[in-house]
C-alpha positions as CSV (number, residue, x, y, z in Angstrom):
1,X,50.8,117.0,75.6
2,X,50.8,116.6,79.5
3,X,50.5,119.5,81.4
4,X,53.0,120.5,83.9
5,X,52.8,119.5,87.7
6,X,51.6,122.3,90.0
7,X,54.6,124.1,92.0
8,X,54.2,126.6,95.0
9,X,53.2,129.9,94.0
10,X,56.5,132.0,93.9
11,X,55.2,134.6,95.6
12,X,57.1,135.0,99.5
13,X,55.0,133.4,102.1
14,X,51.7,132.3,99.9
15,X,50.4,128.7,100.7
16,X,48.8,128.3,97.6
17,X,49.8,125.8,94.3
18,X,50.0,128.0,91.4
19,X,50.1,126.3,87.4
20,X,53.6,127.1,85.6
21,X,52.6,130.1,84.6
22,X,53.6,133.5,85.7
23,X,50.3,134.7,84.7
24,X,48.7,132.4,87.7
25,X,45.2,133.6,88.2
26,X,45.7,133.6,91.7
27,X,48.3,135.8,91.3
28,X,46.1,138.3,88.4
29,X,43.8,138.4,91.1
30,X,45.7,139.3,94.6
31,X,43.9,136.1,96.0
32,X,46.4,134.5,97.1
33,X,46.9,134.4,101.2
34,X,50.2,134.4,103.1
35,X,50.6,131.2,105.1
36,X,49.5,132.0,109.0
37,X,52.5,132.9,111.3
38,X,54.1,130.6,113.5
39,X,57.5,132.2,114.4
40,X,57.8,132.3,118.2
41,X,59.2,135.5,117.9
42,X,55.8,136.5,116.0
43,X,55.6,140.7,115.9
44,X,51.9,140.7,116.6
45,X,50.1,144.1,115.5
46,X,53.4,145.9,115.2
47,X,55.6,144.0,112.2
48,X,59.3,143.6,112.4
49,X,59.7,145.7,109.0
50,X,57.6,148.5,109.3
51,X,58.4,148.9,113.9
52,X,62.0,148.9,112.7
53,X,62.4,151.0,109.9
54,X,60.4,153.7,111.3
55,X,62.8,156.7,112.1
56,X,60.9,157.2,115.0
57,X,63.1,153.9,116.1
58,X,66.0,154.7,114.9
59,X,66.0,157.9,116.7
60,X,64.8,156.1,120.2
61,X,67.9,153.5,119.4
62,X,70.3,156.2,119.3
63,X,69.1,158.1,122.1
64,X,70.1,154.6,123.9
65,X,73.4,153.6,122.5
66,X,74.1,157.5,123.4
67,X,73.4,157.0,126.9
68,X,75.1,153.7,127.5
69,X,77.9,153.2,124.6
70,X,78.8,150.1,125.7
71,X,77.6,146.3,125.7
72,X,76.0,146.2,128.8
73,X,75.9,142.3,129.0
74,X,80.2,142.9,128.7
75,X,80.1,145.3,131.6
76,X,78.6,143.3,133.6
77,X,82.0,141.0,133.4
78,X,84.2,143.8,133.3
79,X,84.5,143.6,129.5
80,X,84.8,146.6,127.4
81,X,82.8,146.7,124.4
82,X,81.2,149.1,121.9
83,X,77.0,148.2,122.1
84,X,76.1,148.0,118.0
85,X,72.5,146.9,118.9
86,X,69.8,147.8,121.3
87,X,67.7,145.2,122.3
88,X,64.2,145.1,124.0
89,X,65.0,144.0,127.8
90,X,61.0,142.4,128.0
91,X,60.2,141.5,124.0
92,X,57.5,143.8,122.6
93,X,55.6,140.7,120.4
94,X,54.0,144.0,118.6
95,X,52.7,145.6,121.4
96,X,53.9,149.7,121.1
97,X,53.7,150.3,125.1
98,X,57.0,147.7,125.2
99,X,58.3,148.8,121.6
100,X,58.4,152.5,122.6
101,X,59.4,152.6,126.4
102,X,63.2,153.5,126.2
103,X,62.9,151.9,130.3
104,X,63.0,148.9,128.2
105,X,66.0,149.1,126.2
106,X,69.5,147.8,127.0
107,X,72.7,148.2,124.8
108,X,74.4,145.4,123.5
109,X,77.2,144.1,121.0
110,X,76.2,141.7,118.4
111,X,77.4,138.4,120.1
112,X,75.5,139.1,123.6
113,X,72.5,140.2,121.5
114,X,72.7,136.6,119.4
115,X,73.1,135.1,122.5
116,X,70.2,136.9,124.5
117,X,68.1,136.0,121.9
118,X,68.9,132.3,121.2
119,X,68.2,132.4,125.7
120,X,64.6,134.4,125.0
121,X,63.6,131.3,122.3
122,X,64.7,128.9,125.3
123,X,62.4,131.2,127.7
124,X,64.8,132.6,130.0
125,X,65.0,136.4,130.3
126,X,68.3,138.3,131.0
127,X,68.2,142.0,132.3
128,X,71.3,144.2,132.1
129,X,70.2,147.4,132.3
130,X,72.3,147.9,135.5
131,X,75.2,148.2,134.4
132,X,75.8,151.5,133.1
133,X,79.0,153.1,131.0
């Protein structure tokens, strides 16, 4: 009887082929190695998941929508809007000096944050810290 082709391994970001079986020694054995990150928006030493989940974060994002309560990107065209993210004015890349400096923080709603960041993946930086509520 033929065996069965080789498939990905199933586990989330590992390069290597693993056989058909859920027992894949790879697997038994931890071996397996992520695949090397590309993203341009790449974290660096400070990951996505463990920077944003922190409540050390979620405490420094308050502490900004608290201050300024509205979009700021709005504001700055007269538009009135309640901020439901706080973005990084200069993006941190996993460096905590950038991730931690509330100087570095402006409020935003959700379509001016998807905007700002399909502009930072085109390189071009927008500041509106300015404009205050």
């Amino acid at each position: 009887m033929p065996s069965s082709a080789p498939r990905a391994c199933s586990v989330s970001g590992c390069a290597a082929l693993s056989c058909a079986d859920d027992n894949c020694l790879n697997k038994r054995q931890a071996t397996h190695k992520p695949k090397q990150a590309t993203d341009p928006q790449d974290r660096g030493n400070l990951s996505r998941t463990t920077a944003y989940g922190q409540r050390r974060w979620l405490r420094l994002r308050d502490k900004q929508k608290s201050r300024h309560p509205l979009c700021q990107r709005c504001l700055s065209f007269d538009i009135v809007t309640p901020a439901k993210d706080v973005d990084h004015y200069i993006p941190h890349r996993g460096d905590p000096k950038l991730m931690w400096d509330i100087g570095n923080l402006q409020s935003l709603c959700k379509s001016c944050h998807s905007w700002k960041t399909q502009e930072e993946l085109k390189g071009t930086f927008h500041d509106y810290r300015n404009y205050v509520s």
